[in-house]
Structures are given as structure tokens and as C-alpha cells.
C-alpha positions, 0 to 999 in steps of 0.5 A, a space after each residue: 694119308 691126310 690131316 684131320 683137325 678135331 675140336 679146338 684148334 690145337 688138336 691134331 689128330 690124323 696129318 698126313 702131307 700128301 708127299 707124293 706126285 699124281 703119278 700122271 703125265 695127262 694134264 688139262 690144267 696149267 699151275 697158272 690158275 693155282 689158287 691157294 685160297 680158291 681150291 674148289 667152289 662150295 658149289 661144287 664140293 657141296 654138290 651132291 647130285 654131280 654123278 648118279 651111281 651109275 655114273 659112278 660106276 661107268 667111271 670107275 670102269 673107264 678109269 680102269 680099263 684092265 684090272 691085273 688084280 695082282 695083290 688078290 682084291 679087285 679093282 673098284 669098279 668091282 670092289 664090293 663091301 658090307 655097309 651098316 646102316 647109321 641113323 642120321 646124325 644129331 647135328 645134321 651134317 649127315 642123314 640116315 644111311 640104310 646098309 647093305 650086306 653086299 654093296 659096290 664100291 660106285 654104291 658105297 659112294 654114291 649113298 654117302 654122298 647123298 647121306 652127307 651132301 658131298 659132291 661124290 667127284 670130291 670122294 673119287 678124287 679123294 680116294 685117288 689122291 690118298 690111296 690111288 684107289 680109282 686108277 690101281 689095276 692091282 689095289 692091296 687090301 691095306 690101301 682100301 681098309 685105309 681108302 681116304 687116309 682117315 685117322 692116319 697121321 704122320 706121326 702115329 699108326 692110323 686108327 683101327 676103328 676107322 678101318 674099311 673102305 665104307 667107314 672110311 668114306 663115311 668118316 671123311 664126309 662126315 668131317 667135311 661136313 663138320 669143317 665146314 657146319 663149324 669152321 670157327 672150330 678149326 685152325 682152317 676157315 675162310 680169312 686169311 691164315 698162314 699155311 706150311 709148305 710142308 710138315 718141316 717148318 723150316 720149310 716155310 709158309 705163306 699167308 693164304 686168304 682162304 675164301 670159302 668153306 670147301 677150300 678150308 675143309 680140304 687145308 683141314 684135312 690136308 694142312 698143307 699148300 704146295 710150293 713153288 717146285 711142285 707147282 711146276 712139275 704138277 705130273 711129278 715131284 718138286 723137291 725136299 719142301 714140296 707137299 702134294 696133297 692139295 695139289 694133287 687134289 686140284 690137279 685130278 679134279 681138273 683132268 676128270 672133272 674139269 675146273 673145280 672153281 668154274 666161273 661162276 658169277 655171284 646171283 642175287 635179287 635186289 628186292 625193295 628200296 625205301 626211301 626213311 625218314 632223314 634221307 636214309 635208304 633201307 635196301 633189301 635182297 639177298 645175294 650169293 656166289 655159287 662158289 661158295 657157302 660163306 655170305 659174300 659182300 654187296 656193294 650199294 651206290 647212291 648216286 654213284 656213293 658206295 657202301 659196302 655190306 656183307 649179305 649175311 641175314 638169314 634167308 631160308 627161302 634162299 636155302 632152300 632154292 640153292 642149297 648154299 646155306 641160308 645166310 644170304 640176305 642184306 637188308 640196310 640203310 644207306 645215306 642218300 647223296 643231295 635231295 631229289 632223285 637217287 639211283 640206288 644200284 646194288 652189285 654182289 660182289 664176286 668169289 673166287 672166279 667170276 666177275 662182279 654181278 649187278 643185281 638191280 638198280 632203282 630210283 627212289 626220291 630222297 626224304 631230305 632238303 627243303 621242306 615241302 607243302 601245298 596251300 589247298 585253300 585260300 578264301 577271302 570273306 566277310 574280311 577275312 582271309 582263311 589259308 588252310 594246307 599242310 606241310 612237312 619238312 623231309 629231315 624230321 617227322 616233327 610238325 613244321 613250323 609255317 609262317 603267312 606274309 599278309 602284306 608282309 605282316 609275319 605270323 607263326 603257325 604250327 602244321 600240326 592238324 591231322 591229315 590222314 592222306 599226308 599220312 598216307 602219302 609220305 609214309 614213316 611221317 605221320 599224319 599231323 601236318 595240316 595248317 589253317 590260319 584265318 587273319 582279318 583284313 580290309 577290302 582291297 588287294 593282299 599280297 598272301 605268301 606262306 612260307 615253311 621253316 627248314 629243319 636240318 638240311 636245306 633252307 627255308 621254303 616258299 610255297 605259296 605266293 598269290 594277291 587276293 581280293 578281299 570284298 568289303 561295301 553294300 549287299 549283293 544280289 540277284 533277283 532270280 525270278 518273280 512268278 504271279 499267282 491268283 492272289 499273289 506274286 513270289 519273289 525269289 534270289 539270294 543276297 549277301 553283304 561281303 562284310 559277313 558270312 551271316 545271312 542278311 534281311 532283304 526287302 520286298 516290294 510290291 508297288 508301295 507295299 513290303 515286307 521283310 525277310 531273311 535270306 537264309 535258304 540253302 544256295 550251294 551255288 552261292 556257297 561256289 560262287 563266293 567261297 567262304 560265305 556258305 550257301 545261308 543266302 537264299 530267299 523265297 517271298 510270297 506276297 498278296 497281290 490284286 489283279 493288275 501290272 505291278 512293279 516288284 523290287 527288292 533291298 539288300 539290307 546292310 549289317 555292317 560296313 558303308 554302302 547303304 541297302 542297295 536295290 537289288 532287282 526289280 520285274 514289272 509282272 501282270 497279276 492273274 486277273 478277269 471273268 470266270 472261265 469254264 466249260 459245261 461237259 455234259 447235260 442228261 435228261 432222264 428220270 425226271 431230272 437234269 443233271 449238269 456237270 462241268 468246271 469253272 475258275 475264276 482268274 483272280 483266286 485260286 479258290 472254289 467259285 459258284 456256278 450257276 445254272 440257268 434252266 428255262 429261265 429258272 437260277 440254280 446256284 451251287 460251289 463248282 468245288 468237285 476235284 478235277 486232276 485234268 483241271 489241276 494239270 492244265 491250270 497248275 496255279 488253281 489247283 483241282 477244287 473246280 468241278 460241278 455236277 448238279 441235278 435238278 427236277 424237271 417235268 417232261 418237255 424240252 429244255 434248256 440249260 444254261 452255265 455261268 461262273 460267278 465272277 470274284 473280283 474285277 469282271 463278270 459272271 462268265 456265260 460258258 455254255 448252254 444245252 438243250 435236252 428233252 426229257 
């Protein structure tokens, strides 16, 4: 006999007390581990895979060792029935069920378990405590047409349509499911309620925290808690105020299956914690208690601050994995403790049996306390004194506000430039924090600080603190190199007045001969050298020189500021001078003439000389300007423009050819080679 609570929470339809003892004298559970707000974990009253049918049947076998059958129906282990199908339902608590014409009662429960996801241990207990249908050696037809006690209250004649041992279980674990899809539908549901101990009330009652959804499933179907009597007899009766329906239920359980609450500690996954905007900490995860459907509490500490939250966010993924419903994920921001490193610990907190589980523990560095920044560059130049960086204050997203102390002169800044890898570093600030300040000074020595001003909590930041030279006074420079030439000497350095970042005039001489120029060429190792100038200091100067020792120096002209044009550098260079020199390759006599080839260059130009040939006492002059490569490789300065070929007619006989390079500038026609040849 039992109680079914529909709709609203008022009606009553079908109550039963469950006034009977278990009739068993083989107990494996002491009073002492009654719950009456933890009958039976949601893990196990949903646990629809517990018993295969032939698992069912072999205990019903067990539990019925000798069947007497003296009322003409057949204990259950051989108890067969006709089932209809039903299609699923449309709420889905309970899913198709195919029929059968001849079905064993093993069978009958095994499909509605599956059909409705209750454990098939809760039907057999149930079957046992309303009819004691599992142990009856001679069970009455009128005990299986009302099996679970379904649609029988106390108060009135059960219900016809809900006759027979297949609509019985089929009914019952349908509105197991519907206590517990709806329990804010029914007087039972998890929270503290106030339960009789017995259909009298002048029998009393107690406050029970009921804390899951099995356990309120089964005040709803039996509304009733044992009391004090029938706790201490659990094999018999208890007196006139004692009700046994949940007792009984608890204690069958406990000797066929063992404890319906096993200690079973609550699981989880602390997933991710991030460090917002303001010193907040969002967590995330998700935990559950396998013995219950409900969403259990998860404690969060901070650096041993607690805070507690209730993992209720749904989580199909959870679900689907352990079929405890999908309302088990949590997801919030805490409050971190100080600035600097927390450790953010996550614990489910346990229902029921079991202990209170730690699920994770991270370390995160908090976005609170004092503003932070760095200075990236600081260039003193041409007077000047350029500071660029960025910075940020951890309790606000806003732009900061940054000061410079140049020898404690106080100027404001925003840090408002963009700086996309700030952006990317400290994620939820943004990216507008960068800072560049440029503040003219004198040369000489400069205390430069930076500080950052402290939004919310903290105070005021120094983040910077250095003494930098600034350079004033005359040009610099060096002479890097000087490089003669035929003709001419090249002069090459770079020069730059500390007064300015422009490119500046450089003098050039050649003993008393100058000329101007600006060193304005591409020096990126000027630009390293002296940050804040740039590499615009550069100079190439080529100028005429003749043949002979020359003193070669050069000025650095001032733009602004004192210190004069200094002399920069000076090289004493021996320009290219002297006779031509050449060689005569080849002279061939035949077919009435003689052809002479060779090369020749004369030291003090790079341009095509004469040659002139000499052949038997007779002069032929001509331009030794055919292109020579070799001659270019081994006289780089000279260029190719010095080869000769020349042909001239001769009669037949001996003769002699001879080769002179025609000299330009100081020194002589050069001799370089003669021949004999018979033609």
C-alpha cells in the first residue's frame, strides 16, 4: 500500500503507511545509519543498468527457493504476464515499451527499468515492501493485480484502472520519474520538510532536511518516516505511532543490495580560472555527487577566503557522461585577497555519505594593487630628452595617468597610445596604454624618474628611475677611411653636432684645396651608436688630386650651440703617380704585315693613353683603348679601356717591333717590350 501525490501540492490520491513490519529476522544494517533525509542516493535509485533480466530472474529464484503456490498463482520467479506496448511519453520520463503476450515477471521489470531509468533493485524492493511479492511462497492473485500498491489509499478502494502486476510497475516508475522531473509539484522535494510518523497526526512529526530526489520520490510515495519504536525493532513492529514503509524499503534494500547510499564522494573538474579586470576571479567547472541528481555546493577559497556556490549551470556534456541530470556546472567571479599570487582552490562539497572532495587548485596573479609599467626607451638628443613606454593600473581599464621628474620638474601624461602587444599581454585591458614624452634640457647630467598615478586600491608606482647624460658642444666625427685614386683621393666618415638630430656640413681638404659637403648618408651604425640622432650622417667626398703626397683633413661644421668647426680626422695619402706601364703579348708576322697587340696605362689617369710602336726605326702611334676585363681585375682603379691591337704593312725580311706607352703627367714614354719577327 503506498502514497501517490499528483499535481499541485494539496492532492492526495492513493496513501498508504506502510503499518506493517519487514516480517525478517536477517538484518545487514543497524538503525544507527537511518537517514531520513538520505534514504537512497540518486545514483542508485536511477541506476537503470544495476541487474540484467537474467540477473533478475536468478534472484527471484534465490529469494524463492520453495514455492507452495497454495493460493493457485505462481510465485514470481515463475509468474508470467500479458504486457502492452506504450509509445514513449511526451515529457520524457519514460521511453517506448514493446509488449508482449507472454512476458516473466524478471522481464516485466527488467523493460520498465529500462523503459523509465529506474534502478530494477528499487521495483524489487518495492514489490516486496507493499505486497512481499518477492519472498511469498504462496502469493494471492489479489496481491499481484495490486503489486506496488499503486492507486490505493488508505482512505479509499484502489483504483481499477491501475490493476495488474505489469500496469502496476509501469505506473509506479512512471511516477518515480514525474516526482522527481518535477518535484516543485509535490509536497516532498529536497529542503527541509516537516514529515508524520504516522497517518495520525496526533502521532506527530519531524523536521527531515530531505537531500535528493530519490529520497523525495519515495516520501511521495509513502509520506511517512519511522519513528523512534520502529527503528528499534527494524525485523518486527514498533507501536501504535510507528509506520514502516520507508523503513522497510531501507532496510530490504540494505540485506539484498547493500547500502542504498554507499559512500560515494561528490566528482568534479575545476576547469579554468581567470585572473578580470578589478581583482575578480572567474572559475569554472563543474561538480556533482553521485548520490544525488540535485546540483550540490562548491566551496571556492582564495588564498584561504571561501565563497561558496552552488554548481547549477547546465552542463549536457556532464549528462550525457553520467546520467545525473545536466545541472552541474558553476562558472563565477570571486574576489581575490591582496594583489600578487592567489591560490584559487575549488572543493564539491558532499551529499549525503562521503567526504568533501577537493577538485583543483590553481595559481593565478591577481589584476588588483599598484599600477605597473615599463620604460622602453629613454634617448637623450640634440637636447632633448625622449621617454617612450607604457603603463596600466590593474583595478581599471581606463588609460593611466603617468608623470616624469626631470630633476624634479613634475609633468603629466596620458598612456593612452596604442600598444597592441600590452593589449595582448593583459587580456580584458585593452590596448591603449603606451606613453611618449619628449622635454628639452641642457647638456650635462639629468635625474629622469617616471612614476604611475594608483586608481582604487594601491598607491602611486615608481617605475622608472635613471641619470642620463645629455651631449651639447662642437660636431663629432671620424674619418673613416681615405682611398687614392688616378686623379683623385676619396674621403669617407660620418659627423654629427650633439645640438641636433639634422645632418650637418663637413669640410674637406686636400693640402689647401676644400670643398663642401653634407653628411647626410645612411649610417645605421651611427643611428646604434647615438640613439635619437638616426643614421642621416654619413659622407662620401671625392676630390681632384695630382700625383704626389697629400695631407687630406676634414671639419665638422657647427649648426648650433658653442664649440666651433673642430678637425675631425686627417690622413697623409700618396696619390697614384709615374711612366706608363704595359706589356706587348703578342707580335705576328704574316701576309704582308705585322700585327702587335698588348696593354698599357699610365699611373696618373685612368684614361685610354697612346701607344706607340716602333718598327725598324719607323713610329706608329694609336689609342691602347680596346677593353681588357683581366686588365680591369688586376688594376681595379683603371678600369678595362687599355688594350691594343695594331696592324701595319711590312715587305718580307726580319723585323723589329718595339712598344712604348705615351706617358700623361709627371714622368716618361715607358719602353715595355720589343720583338723580332721574320716575315
Amino acid at each position: 500500500m503506498t502514497i501517490r501525490v499528483v499535481a499541485a501540492l494539496a492532492s492526495v490520491l492513493v496513501v498508504s503507511a506502510g503499518l506493517t513490519g519487514t516480517g525478517s529476522t536477517a538484518l545487514a544494517v543497524s538503525a544507527s545509519t537511518w537517514d531520513p533525509g538520505y534514504i537512497i542516493s540518486d545514483a542508485t535509485f536511477f541506476n537503470s543498468s544495476s541487474m540484467s533480466q537474467q540477473q533478475i530472474q536468478d534472484f527471484l529464484v534465490a529469494q524463492e527457493p520453495s514455492c507452495a503456490a497454495l493460493a493457485g498463482m505462481p510465485c514470481m520467479r515463475n509468474y508470467t504476464t500479458t504486457s502492452t506496448s506504450r509509445a514513449p511519453t511526451a515529457n520524457g520520463r519514460c521511453a517506448a515499451y514493446a509488449g508482449a503476450a507472454v512476458e516473466y515477471a524478471s522481464q516485466v521489470i527488467y523493460k520498465v527499468a529500462q523503459a523509465c531509468g529506474i534502478n530494477p533493485q528499487v521495483l524489487l524492493v518495492l514489490l516486496q515492501k507493499e505486497q512481499r511479492l518477492v519472498t511469498a511462497t504462496s502469493p494471492t492473485a489479489g496481491a499481484y493485480k495490486i503489486a506496488t500498491g499503486y492507486g490505493c489509499p488508505d482512505t479509499a478502494a484502489c483504483d481499477t484502472q491501475y490493476y495488474g502486476f505489469y500496469n502496476q510497475l509501469y505506473s509506479a516508475a512512471y511516477q518515480f520519474k514525474t516526482y522527481t522531473q518535477s518535484p516543485e509539484s509535490f509536497n516532498f522535494r529536497p529542503g527541509t520538510r516537516n514529515i508524520q510518523f504516522h497517518p495520525n497526526s496526533a502521532c506527530g512529526s519531524s523536521a527531515v532536511n530531505i537531500k535528493n530526489l530519490g529520497t523525495s520520490a519515495l516520501y511521495n510515495y509513502t509520506p511517512y518516516q519511522p519513528d523512534a519504536a520502529a527503528l528499534a525493532n527494524l525485523a518486527g513492529s514498533g507501536d501504535e505511532c510507528s509506520s514502516y514503509g520507508n523503513r522497510n524499503f531501507w532496510v530490504f534494500f540494505n540485506n539484498w543490495f547493500g547500502s542504498p547510499v554507499q559512500n560515494s564522494n561528490p566528482i568534479g573538474n575545476y576547469e579554468s580560472t581567470t585572473a578580470l579586470v578589478g581583482g575578480k576571479i572567474q572559475v569554472a567547472g563543474w561538480a556533482l555527487d553521485p548520490d544525488t541528481t540535485a546540483p550540490i555546493e562548491v566551496h571556492i577559497y582564495v588564498n584561504g577566503a571561501g565563497t561558496r556556490l552552488v554548481a547549477d549551470i547546465p552542463r549536457p556534456d556532464v549528462g550525457t557522461a553520467y546520467g545525473l541530470g545536466n545541472l552541474h556546472g558553476f562558472s563565477a567571479s570571486v574576489s581575490s585577497v591582496g594583489s600578487g599570487p592567489q591560490q584559487v582552490c575549488a572543493y564539491a562539497i558532499n551529499v549525503g555519505s562521503g567526504l568533501n572532495v577537493e577538485i583543483g587548485c590553481r595559481t593565478v596573479t591577481a589584476l588588483t594593487g599598484d599600477p605597473i609599467g615599463v620604460v622602453d626607451s629613454l634617448v637623450a638628443a640634440a637636447g632633448t630628452i625622449a621617454i617612450r613606454g607604457w603603463a596600466l593600473d590593474l583595478d581599471s581599464v581606463a588609460p593611466a595617468r603617468v608623470h616624469t621628474l626631470i630633476d624634479g620638474v613634475d609633468s603629466a601624461i596620458t598612456a593612452d597610445g596604442d600598444r597592441p602587444d600590452i593589449g595582448k599581454a593583459f587580456a580584458g585591458y585593452g590596448s591603449g596604454h603606451g606613453f611618449s614624452t619628449s622635454v628639452k634640457v641642457s647638456p650635462g647630467a639629468h635625474s629622469v624618474c617616471v612614476y604611475v598615478v594608483n586608481v582604487g586600491a594601491g598607491s602611486n608606482s615608481t617605475i622608472f628611475c635613471q641619470t642620463i647624460n645629455v651631449f651639447g658642444g662642437a660636431p663629432t666625427g671620424v674619418l673613416d677611411s681615405v682611398v687614392v685614386s688616378p686623379g683623385s683621393i676619396t674621403a669617407a666618415g660620418w659627423a654629427l653636432d650633439p645640438d641636433t638630430v639634422e645632418s650637418i656640413r663637413v669640410h674637406v681638404y686636400v693640402d689647401s684645396a676644400s670643398a663642401g659637403f653634407t653628411a647626410d648618408g645612411s649610417r645605421p651604425d651611427i643611428a646604434n651608436a647615438f640613439p635619437g640622432y638616426g643614421a642621416q650622417h654619413g659622407f662620401i667626398a671625392k676630390m681632384a688630386a695630382t700625383p704626389g703626397t697629400h695631407n687630406v683633413c676634414f671639419y665638422g661644421i657647427n649648426l648650433s650651440g658653442g664649440g666651433g668647426n673642430p678637425l675631425l680626422g686627417c690622413r697623409v695619402v700618396t696619390a697614384m703617380s709615374g711612366s706608363p706601364i704595359g706589356v706587348l703579348d703578342s707580335v705576328i708576322a704574316a701576309k704582308g704585315a705585322i700585327t702587335s697587340a698588348g696593354w698599357t696605362y699610365d699611373p696618373d689617369t685612368a684614361d685610354s693613353i697612346q701607344v706607340r710602336l716602333v718598327i725598324d726605326g719607323a713610329a706608329v702611334s694609336g689609342t691602347a683603348n680596346g677593353v681588357r676585363p683581366d686588365i680591369a681585375a688586376a688594376f681595379p682603379a683603371y678600369g678595362a679601356p687599355h688594350g691594343f691591337i695594331q696592324t701595319t704593312p711590312a715587305a718580307a725580311g726580319s723585323h723589329t717591333v718595339c712598344a712604348y706607352g705615351v706617358n700623361t703627367g709627371p714622368g716618361a714614354d715607358a719602353l715595355f717590350g720589343c720583338r723580332t719577327v721574320t716575315l
